[in-house]
C-alpha positions in Angstrom: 9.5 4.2 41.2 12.3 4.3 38.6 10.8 2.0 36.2 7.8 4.5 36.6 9.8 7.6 35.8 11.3 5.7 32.9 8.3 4.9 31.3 6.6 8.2 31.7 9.6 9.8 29.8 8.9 7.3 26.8 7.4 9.3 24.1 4.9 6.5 23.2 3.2 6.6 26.4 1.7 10.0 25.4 0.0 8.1 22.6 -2.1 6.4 24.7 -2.8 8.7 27.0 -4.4 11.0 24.5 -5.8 7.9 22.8 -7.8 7.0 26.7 -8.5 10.7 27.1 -10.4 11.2 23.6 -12.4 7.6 24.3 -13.5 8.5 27.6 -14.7 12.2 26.3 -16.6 10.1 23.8 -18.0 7.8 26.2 -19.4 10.4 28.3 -20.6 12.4 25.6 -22.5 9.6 24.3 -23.7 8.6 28.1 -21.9 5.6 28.3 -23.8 4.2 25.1 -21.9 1.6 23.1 -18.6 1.7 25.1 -18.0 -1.7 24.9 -18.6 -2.0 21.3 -17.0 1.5 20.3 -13.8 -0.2 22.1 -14.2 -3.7 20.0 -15.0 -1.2 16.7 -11.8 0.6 17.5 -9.1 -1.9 17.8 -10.4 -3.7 14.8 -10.3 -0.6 12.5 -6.5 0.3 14.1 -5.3 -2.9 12.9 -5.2 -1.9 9.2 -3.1 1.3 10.3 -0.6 -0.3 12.4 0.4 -2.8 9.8 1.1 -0.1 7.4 2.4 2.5 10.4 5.0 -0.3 11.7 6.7 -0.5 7.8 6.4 3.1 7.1 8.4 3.6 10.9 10.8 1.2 9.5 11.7 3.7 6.8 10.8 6.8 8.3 13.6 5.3 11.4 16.3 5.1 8.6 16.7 9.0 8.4 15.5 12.5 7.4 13.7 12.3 4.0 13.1 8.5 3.9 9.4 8.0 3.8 7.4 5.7 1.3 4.4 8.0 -0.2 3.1 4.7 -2.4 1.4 3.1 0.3 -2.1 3.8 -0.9 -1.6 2.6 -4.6 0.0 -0.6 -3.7 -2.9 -1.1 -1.0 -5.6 -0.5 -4.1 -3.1 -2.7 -6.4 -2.5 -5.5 -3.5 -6.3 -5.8 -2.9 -6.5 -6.5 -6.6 -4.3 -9.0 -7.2 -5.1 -10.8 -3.4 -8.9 -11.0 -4.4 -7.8 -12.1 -8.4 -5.4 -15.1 -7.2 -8.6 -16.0 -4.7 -11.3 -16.1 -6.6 -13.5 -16.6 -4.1 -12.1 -19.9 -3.3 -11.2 -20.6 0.4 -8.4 -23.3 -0.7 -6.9 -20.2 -2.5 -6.7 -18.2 0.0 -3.1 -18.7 1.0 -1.9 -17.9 -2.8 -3.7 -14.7 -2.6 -2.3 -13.2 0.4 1.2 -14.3 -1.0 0.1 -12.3 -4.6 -0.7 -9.6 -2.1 2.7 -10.1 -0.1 4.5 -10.0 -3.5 3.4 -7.7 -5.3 4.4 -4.7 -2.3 7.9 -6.4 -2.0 8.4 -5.7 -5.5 7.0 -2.1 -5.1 9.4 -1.5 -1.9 12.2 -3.0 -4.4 11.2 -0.7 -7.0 11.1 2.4 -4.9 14.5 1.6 -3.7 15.7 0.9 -7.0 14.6 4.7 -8.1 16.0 6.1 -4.9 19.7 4.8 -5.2 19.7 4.3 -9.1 18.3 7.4 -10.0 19.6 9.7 -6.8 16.5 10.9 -6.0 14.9 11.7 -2.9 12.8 9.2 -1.5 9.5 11.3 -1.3 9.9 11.8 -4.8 10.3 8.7 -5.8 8.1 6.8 -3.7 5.0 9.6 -5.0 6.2 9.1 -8.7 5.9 5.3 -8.2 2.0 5.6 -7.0 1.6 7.3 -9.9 2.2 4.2 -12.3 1.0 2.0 -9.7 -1.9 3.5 -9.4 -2.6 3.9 -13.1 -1.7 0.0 -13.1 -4.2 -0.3 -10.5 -7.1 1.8 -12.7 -6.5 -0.5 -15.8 -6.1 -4.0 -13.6 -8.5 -3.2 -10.5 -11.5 -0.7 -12.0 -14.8 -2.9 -11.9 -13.5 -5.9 -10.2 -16.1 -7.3 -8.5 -14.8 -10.4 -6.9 -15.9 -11.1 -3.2 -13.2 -13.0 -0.8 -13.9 -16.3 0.3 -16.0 -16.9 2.9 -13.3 -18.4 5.5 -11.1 -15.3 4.7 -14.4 -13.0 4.9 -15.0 -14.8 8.4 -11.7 -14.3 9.3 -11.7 -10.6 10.6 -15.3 -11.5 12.5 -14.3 -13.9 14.4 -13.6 -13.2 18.4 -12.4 -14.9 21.7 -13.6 -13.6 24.6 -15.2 -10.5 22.5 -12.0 -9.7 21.0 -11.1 -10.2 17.5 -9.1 -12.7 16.6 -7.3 -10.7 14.0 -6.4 -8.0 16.7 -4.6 -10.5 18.8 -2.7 -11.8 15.7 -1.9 -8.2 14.4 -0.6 -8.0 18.5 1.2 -11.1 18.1 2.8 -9.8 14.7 3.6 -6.2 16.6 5.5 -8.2 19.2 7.7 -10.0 16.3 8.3 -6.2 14.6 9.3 -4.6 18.4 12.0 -7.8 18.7 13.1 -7.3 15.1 13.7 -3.3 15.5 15.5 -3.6 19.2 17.1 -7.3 19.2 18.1 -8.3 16.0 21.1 -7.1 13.9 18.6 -5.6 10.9 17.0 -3.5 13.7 20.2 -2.4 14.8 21.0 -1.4 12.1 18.2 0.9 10.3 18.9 2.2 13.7 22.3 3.2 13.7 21.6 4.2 10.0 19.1 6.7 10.9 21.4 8.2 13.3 24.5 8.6 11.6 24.5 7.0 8.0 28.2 7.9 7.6 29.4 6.3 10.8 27.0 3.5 10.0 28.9 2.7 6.9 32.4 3.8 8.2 31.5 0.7 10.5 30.9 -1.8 8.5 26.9 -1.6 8.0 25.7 -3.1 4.0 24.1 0.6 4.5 22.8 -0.1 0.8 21.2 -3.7 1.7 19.6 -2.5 4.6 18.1 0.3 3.6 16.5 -1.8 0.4 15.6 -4.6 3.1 13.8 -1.9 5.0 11.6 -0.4 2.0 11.3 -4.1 0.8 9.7 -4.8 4.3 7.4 -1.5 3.9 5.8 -2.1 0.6 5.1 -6.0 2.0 3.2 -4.7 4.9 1.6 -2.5 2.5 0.8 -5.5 0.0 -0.7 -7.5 3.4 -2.6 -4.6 4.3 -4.1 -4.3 0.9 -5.4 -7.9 1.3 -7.0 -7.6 4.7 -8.7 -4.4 4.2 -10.5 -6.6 1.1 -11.5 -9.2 3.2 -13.3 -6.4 5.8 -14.4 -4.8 3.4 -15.7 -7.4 1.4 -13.6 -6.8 -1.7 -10.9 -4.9 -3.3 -11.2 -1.0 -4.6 -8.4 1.0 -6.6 -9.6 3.9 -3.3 -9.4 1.1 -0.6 -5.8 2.9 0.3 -6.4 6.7 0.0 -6.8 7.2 3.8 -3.4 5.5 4.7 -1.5 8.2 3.5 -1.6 10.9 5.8 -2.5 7.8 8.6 0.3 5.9 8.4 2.8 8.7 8.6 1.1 10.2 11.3 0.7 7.1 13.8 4.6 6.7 13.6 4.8 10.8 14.2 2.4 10.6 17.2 3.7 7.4 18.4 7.1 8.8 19.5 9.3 7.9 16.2 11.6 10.5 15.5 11.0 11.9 12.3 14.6 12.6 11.3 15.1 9.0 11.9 17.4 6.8 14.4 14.9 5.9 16.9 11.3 4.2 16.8 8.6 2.7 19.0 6.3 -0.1 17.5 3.9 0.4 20.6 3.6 3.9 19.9 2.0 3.1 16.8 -0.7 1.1 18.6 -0.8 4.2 21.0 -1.4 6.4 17.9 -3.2 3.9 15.9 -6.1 4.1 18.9 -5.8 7.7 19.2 -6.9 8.9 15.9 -9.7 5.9 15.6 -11.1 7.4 19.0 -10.8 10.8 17.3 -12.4 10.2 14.3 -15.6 8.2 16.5 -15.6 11.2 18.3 -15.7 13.4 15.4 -18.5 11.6 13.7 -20.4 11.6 17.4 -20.2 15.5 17.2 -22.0 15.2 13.3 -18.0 16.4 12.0 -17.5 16.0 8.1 -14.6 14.4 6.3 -12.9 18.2 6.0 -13.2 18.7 9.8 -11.7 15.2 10.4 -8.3 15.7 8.0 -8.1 19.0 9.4 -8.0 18.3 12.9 -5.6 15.1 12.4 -3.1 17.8 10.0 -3.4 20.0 13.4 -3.0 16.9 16.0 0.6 16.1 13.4 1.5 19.6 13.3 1.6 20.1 17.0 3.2 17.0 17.9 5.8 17.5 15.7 6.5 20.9 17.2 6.3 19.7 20.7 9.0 17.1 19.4 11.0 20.1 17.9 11.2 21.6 21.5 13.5 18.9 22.7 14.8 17.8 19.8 18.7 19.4 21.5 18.0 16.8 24.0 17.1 14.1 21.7 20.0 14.4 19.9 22.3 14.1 22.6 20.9 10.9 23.7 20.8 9.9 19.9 24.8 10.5 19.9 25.0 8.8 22.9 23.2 5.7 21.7 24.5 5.6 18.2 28.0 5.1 19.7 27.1 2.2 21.6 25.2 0.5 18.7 28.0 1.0 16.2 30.3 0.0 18.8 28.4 -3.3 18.5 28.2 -3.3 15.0 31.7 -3.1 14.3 33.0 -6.0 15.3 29.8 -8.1 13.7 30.0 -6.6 10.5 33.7 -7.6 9.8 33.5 -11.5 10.4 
């Protein structure tokens, strides 16, 4: 009964609550039609969001005002490059999604770089980045017309037991990110930076480092993204990113992160990940348009954000609370 109540006071369990209560509205508005499939559909389209949701959480858990806005111009400039160094070729397939890989690193590097270098706020210089990248992307990826290989095209059809294999791997990979955020000294620490960066340095924490690590990590997920959405898709686009924006801030919003940082969920952004797929399958069911879509995810953000504000007093309490016991961990790691 405990473990019951604990779990219904995690934030991230709203996530999929609304995310069941918008598919079964669908299903029955659509008599049942398709529900099997419309569930398949969904999954495989929320990959794509939670790889770029779990790295933009990663930042987003490091504080107010840390958010990377360049994740749709290094998607567009990932796809690029992944489909370039592939050429079609399934033996090449490995180089490409490590051009893909690469080339976000070196964006999240470079958006770090213009943060602490330049002491500028992060949303200022993560959008003035996707301005040159983009414009990189325009000149490099305008007109490319190179299909992925077949294996890598095959890839993100193939199923066991009526479930993508890709979903299960993208699981698989969520797992990984949940142990790296709550067991592992990094994930400690973009913790305990996002609550208190002073006390987190005062402790001992490479504040600097880890914060670099952290956007480094973003823009790779970004890169990897980039490269998937070209093999669904069937090949890169300098536009293949644009939706990601709002998307993968809002799945780390909606999945219980807290948006001034110092505490995250990486099943929440499943949870959220579902919801607004099932939203926007239930949009297009009722004949909505692209307008009606953005507008009703800006209002789904909006109010989530001020239900979060209503306990936010409370939040912060158990934030104190739990900072002081992670950088009373810390401490004694960070001075061997």
């Amino acid at each position: 009964m405990e473990k019951a109540r604990r779990i219904l006071a995690s934030p991230w369990i709203w996530s999929f609550a609304g995310a069941a209560l918008v598919y079964a509205a669908t299903v029955l508005a659509t008599g049942g039609n398709g529900a099997a499939g419309m569930l398949s559909a969904a999954f495989s389209l929320a990959v794509f969001t939670v790889v770029v949701g779990i790295g933009q959480m990663f930042v987003i858990t490091l504080g107010p005002g840390n958010v990377d806005l360049s994740l749709p111009a290094n998607i567009g400039l990932a796809s690029a490059l992944a489909m370039k160094a592939m050429d079609g070729s399934d033996a090449l397939i490995p180089l490409g999604i490590g051009a893909a890989l690469a080339c976000g690193a070196a964006i999240g590097a470079i958006n770090y770089l213009l943060i602490a270098a330049l002491r500028i706020p992060p949303i200022i210089a993560t959008l003035s980045a996707s301005f040159v990248i983009q414009s990189a992307d325009i000149s490099y990826g305008r007109g490319l017309q190179i299909k992925p290989p077949p294996a890598f095209a095959a890839f993100t059809d193939q199923r066991i037991a009526s479930v993508p294999v890709f979903v299960l791997l993208a699981i698989a990979a969520s797992v990984l990110a949940a142990i790296l955020l709550h067991r592992t000294l990094f994930g400690y620490s973009v913790t305990a930076i996002g609550q208190n960066l002073r006390a987190s340095w005062l402790a001992g924490i490479k504040v600097a480092r880890i914060r670099c690590l952290t956007y480094i990590l973003c823009g790779g997920l970004g890169g990897l993204n980039g490269a998937l959405l070209a093999g669904y898709f069937r090949g890169a686009s300098v536009d293949l990113g644009n939706e990601y924006l709002l998307a993968s801030i809002a799945v780390v919003v909606i999945g219980g992160t807290f948006v001034g940082g110092g505490r995250a969920s990486v099943a929440g952004v499943w949870g959220a990940s579902l919801f607004l797929v099932f939203l926007q399958i239930m949009l297009n069911t009722f004949g909505a348009d692209a307008g009606v879509r953005l507008m009703a995810t800006g209002f789904v953000i909006v109010g989530v954000i001020a239900i979060a504000g209503d306990r936010s007093g409370m939040a912060d309490r158990r934030s104190f609370r739990s900072g002081s016991r992670l950088l009373s961990w810390l401490r004694p790691s960070s001075s061997q």
